[in-house]
N, C-alpha and C positions, 0 to 999 in steps of 0.2 A: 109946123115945127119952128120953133124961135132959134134965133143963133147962139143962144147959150145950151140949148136941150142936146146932149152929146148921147148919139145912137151908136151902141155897140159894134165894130166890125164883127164880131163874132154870130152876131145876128144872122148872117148869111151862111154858116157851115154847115154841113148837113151832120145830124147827130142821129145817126142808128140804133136798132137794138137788136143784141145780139142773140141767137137762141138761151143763153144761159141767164135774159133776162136784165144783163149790164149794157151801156151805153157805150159806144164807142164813135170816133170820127175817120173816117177814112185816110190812107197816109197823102191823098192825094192831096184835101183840104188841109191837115196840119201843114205840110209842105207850104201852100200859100198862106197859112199864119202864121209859120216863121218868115217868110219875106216878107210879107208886111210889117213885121216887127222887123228887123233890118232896117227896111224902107225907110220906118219910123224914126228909128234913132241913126240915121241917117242925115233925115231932114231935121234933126233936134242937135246936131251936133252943132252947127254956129248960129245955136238961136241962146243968147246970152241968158234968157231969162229963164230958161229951162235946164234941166239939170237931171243926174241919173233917178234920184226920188222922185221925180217928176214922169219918170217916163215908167217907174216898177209902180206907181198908183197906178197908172191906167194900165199897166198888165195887170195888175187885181182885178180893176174893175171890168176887164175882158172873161179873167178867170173866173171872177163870181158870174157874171153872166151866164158863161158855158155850163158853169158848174148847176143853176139852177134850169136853165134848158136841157140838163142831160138826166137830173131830176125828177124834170117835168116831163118829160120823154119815158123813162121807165116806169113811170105809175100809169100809165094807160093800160 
């Protein structure tokens, strides 16, 4: 992996599926993906070069993730 190639934290959450055939994440796991996000804009607040647009793309890009892992999870 190169140092520009950015791997999703969401990578790691577990995504269930439920008897009715939807996908869900346990509240244990969202729990640690709101404090990672915390965490994040935490460590983003005296970085001059960043900015709140800068830190809602990569909540997309965590969401599109999710969203296509939870996707790819109920079509099995």
């Amino acid at each position: 992996m190169s140092d520009d190639e950015v791997r999703p934290a969401t990578r790691h959450l577990n995504i269930l599926t439920a008897t009715d055939g939807q996908a869900y994440i346990p509240a244990h796991d969202v729990v640690l993906l709101l404090r990672a996000v915390a965490d994040s804009f935490r460590n983003l607040a005296d970085d001059t070069d960043c900015d709140l647009r800068t830190a809602a793309a990569v909540i997309d890009l965590e969401a599109d993730n999710l969203d296509c892992r939870a996707i790819s999870q109920t079509r099995r």
